[in-house]
DSSP file (Angstrom, degrees, kcal/mol; ACC not computed):
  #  RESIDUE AA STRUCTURE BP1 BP2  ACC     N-H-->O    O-->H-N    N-H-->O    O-->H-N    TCO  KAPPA ALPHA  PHI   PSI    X-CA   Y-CA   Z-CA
    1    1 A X     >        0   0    0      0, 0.0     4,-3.2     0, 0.0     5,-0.2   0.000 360.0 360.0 360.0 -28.3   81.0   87.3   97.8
    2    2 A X  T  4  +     0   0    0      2,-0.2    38,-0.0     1,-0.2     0, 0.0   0.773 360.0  47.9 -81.9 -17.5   83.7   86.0   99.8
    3    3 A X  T >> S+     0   0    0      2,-0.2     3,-2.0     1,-0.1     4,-0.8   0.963 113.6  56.4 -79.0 -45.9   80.8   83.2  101.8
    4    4 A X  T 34 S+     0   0    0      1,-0.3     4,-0.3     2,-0.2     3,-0.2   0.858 108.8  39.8 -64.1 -32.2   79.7   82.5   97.9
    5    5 A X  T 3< S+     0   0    0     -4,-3.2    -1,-0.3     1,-0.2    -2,-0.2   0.475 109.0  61.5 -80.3  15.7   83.3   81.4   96.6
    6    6 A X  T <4 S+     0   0    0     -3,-2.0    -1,-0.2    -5,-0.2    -2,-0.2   0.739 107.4  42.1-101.1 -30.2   83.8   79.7   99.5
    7    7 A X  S  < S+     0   0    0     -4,-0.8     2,-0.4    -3,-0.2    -2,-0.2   0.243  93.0  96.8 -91.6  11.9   80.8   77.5   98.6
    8    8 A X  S    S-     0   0    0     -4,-0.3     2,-0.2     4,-0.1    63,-0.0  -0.744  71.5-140.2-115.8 138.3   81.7   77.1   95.0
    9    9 A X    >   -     0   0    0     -2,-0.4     3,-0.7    63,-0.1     2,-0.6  -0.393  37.1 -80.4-105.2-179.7   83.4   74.1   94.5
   10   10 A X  T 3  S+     0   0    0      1,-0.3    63,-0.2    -2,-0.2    64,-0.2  -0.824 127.8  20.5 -83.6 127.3   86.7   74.2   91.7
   11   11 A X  T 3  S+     0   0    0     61,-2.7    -1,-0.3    -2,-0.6    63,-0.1   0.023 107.6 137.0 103.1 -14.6   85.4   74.1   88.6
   12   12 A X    <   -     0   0    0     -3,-0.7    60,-0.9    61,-0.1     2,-0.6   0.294  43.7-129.0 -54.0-175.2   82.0   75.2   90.0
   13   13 A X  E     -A   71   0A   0     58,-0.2     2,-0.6    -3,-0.1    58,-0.2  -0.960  14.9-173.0-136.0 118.8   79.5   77.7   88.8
   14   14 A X  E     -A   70   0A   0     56,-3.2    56,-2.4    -2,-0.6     2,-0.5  -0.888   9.9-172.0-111.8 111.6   77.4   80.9   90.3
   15   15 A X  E     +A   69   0A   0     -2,-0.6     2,-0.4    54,-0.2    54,-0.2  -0.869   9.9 167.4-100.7 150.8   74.8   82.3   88.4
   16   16 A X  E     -A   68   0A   0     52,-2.1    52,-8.8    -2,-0.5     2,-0.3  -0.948  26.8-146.8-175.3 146.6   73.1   85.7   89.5
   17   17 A X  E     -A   67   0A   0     -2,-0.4     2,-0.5    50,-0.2    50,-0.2  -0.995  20.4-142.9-143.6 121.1   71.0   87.9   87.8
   18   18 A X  E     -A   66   0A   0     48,-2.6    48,-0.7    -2,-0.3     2,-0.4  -0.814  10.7-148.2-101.5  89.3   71.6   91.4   88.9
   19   19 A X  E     -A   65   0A   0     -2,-0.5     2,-0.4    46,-0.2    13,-0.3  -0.430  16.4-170.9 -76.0 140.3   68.2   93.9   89.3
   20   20 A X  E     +A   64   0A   0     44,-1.6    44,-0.7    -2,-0.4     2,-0.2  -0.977  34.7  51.0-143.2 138.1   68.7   97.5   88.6
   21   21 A X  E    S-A   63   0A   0     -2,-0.4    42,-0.2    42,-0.2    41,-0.1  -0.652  89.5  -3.3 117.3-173.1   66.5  100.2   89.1
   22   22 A X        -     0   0    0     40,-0.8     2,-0.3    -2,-0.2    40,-0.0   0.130  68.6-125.8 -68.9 167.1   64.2  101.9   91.7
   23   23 A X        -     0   0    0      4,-0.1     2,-0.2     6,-0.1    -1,-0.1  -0.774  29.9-118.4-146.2 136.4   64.2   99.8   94.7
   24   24 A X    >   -     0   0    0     -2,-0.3     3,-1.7     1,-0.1     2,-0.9  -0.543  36.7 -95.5 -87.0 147.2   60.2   98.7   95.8
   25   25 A X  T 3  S+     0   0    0      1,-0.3     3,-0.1    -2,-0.2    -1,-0.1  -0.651 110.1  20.6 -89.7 133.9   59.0   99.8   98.8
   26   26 A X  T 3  S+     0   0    0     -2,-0.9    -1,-0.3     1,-0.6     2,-0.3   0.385 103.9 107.6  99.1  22.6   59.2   97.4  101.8
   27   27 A X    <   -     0   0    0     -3,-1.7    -1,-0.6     2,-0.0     2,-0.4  -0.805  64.1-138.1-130.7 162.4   62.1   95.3   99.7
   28   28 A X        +     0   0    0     -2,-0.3     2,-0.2    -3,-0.1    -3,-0.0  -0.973  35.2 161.5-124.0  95.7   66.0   95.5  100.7
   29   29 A X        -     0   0    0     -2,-0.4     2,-0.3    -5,-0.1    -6,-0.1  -0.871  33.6-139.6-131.6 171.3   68.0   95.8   97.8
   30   30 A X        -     0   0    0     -2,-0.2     2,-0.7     2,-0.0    -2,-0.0  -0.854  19.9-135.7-118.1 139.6   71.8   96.9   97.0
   31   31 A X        +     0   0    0     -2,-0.3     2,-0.7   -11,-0.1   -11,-0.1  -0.761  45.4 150.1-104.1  87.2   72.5   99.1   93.9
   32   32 A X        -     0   0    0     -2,-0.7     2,-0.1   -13,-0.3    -2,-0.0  -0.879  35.9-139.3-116.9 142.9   75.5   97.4   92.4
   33   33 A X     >  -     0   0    0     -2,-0.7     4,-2.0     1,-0.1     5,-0.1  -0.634  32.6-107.1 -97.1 151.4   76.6   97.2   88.4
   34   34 A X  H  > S+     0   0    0      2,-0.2     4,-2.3     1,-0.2     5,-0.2   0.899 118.7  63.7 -18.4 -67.7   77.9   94.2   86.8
   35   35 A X  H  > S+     0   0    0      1,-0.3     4,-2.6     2,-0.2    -1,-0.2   0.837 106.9  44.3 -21.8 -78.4   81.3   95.8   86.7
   36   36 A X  H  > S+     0   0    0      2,-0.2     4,-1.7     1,-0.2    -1,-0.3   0.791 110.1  51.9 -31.9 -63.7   81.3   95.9   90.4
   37   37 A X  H  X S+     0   0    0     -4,-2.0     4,-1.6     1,-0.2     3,-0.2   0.892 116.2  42.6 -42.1 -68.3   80.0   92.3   91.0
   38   38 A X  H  X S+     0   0    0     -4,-2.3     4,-2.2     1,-0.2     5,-0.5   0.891 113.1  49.7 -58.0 -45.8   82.8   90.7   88.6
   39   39 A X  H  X S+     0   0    0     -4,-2.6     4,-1.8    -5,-0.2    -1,-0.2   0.976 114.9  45.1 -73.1 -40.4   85.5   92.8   89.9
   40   40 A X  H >X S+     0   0    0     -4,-1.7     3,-4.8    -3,-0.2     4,-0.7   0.886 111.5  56.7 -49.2-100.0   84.5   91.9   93.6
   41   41 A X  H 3<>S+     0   0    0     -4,-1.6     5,-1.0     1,-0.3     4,-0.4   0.560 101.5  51.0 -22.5 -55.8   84.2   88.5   92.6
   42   42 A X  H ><5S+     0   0    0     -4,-2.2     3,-0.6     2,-0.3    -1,-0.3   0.772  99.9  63.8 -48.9 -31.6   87.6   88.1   91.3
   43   43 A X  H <<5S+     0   0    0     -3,-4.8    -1,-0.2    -4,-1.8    -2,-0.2   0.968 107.8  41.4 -57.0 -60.2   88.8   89.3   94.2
   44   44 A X  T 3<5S-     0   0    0     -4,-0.7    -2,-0.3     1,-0.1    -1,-0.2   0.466 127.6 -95.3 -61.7  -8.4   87.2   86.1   95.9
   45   45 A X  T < 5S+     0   0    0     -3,-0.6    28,-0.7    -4,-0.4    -3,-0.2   0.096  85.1 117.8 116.2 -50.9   88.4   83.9   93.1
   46   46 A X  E   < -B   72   0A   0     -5,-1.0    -1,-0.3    26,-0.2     2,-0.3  -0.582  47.6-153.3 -94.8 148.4   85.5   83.5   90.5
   47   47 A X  E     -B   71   0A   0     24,-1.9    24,-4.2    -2,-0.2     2,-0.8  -0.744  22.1-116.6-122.6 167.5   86.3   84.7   87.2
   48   48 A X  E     +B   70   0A   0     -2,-0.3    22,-0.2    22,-0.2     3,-0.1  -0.915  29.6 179.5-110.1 100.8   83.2   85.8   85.2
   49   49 A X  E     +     0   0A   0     20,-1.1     2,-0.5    -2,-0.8    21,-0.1   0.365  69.2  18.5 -90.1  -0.4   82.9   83.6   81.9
   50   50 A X  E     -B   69   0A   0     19,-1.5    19,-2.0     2,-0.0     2,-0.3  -0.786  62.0-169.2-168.6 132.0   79.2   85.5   80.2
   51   51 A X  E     +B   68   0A   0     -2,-0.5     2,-0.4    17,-0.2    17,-0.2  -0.980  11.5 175.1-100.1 118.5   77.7   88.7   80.9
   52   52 A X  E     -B   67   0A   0     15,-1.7    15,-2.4    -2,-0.3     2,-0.3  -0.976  14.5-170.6-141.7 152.2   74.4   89.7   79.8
   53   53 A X  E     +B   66   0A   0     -2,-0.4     2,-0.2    13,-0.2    13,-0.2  -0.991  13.1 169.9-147.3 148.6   72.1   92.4   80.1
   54   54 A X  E     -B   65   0A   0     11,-0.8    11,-1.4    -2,-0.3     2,-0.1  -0.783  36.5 -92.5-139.1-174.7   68.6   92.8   79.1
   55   55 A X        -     0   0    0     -2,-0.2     9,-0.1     9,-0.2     6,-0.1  -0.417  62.3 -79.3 -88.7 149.5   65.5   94.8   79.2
   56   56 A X    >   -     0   0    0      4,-0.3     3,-0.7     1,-0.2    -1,-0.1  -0.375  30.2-152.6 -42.4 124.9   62.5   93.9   82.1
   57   57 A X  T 3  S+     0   0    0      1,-0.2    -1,-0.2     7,-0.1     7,-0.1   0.057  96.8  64.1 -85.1  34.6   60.6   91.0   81.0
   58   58 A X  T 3  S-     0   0    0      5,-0.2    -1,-0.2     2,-0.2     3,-0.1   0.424 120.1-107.7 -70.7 -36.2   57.9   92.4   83.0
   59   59 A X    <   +     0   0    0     -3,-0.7    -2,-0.1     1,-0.4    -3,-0.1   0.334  65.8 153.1 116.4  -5.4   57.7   95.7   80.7
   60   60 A X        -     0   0    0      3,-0.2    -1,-0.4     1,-0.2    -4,-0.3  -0.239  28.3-169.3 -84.4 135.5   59.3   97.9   83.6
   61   61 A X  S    S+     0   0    0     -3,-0.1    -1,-0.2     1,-0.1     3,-0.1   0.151  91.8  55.0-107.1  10.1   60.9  100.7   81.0
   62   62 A X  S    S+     0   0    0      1,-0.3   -40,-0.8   -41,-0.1    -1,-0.1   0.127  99.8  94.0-128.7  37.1   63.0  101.8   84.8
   63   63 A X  E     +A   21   0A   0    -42,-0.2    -1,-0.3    -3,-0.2    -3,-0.2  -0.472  47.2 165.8-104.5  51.2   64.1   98.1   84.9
   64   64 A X  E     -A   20   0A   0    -44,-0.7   -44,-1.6    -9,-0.1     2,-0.3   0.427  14.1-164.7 -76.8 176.3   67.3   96.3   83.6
   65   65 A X  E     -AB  19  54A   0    -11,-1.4   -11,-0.8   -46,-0.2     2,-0.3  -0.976   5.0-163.5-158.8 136.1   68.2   93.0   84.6
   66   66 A X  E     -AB  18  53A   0    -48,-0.7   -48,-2.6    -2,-0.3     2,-0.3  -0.951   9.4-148.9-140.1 162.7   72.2   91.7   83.9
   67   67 A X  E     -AB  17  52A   0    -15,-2.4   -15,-1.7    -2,-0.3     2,-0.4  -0.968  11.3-168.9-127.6 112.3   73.0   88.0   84.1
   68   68 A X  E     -AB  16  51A   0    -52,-8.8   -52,-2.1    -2,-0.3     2,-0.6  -0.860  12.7-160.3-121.0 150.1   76.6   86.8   85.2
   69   69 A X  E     -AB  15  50A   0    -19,-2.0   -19,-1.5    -2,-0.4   -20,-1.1  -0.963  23.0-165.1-135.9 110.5   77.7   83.2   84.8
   70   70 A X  E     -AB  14  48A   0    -56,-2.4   -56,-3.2    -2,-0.6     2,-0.6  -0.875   5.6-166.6-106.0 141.0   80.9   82.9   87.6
   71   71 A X  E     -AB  13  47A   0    -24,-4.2   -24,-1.9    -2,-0.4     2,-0.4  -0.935  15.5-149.3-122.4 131.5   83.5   80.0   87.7
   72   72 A X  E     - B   0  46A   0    -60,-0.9   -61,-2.7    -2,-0.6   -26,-0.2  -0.826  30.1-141.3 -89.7 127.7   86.0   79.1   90.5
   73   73 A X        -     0   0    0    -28,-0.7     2,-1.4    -2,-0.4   -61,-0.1  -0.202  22.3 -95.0 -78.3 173.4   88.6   77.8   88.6
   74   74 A X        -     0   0    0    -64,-0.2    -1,-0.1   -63,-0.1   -64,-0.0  -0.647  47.2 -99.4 -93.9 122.1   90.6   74.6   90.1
   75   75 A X        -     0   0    0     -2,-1.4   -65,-0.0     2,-0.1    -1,-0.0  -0.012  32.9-106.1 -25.0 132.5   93.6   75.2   91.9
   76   76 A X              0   0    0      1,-0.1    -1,-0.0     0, 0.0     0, 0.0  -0.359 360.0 360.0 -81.5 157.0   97.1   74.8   90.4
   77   77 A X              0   0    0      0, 0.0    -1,-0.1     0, 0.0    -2,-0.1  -0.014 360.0 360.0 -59.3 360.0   98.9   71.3   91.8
């Protein structure tokens, strides 16, 4: 998190879409919740303006998806 606010400009934007559920095999994935993401981000800077979570659009019923929309705010003067 700390390389991505570093690449995030003030006033910029990261969006990331967060998969959750059984991990495929031969794939490399980290099990982290929203919660987590945002509060680590805010550590780094970016503050979380929309959260969303949905169902697989694949059909996966052991498949969630959430969607987080980060901003690095601009630095005070």
């Amino acid at each position: 998190m700390e390389a991505v606010a570093a690449l995030t400009a003030d006033n910029g934007q990261v969006f990331m879409s967060l998969r959750h559920g059984p991990i495929p095999e031969g794939r490399r994935m980290f099990d982290f919740s929203a919660e987590d993401t945002v509060r680590l981000a805010a550590r780094h800077g970016l503050h979380c303006h929309h959260q969303a979570e949905r169902e697989d659009m694949l059909g996966r019923a052991d498949v969630s998806w959430s969607f987080l929309a980060l901003r690095r705010l601009a630095a005070s003067a």
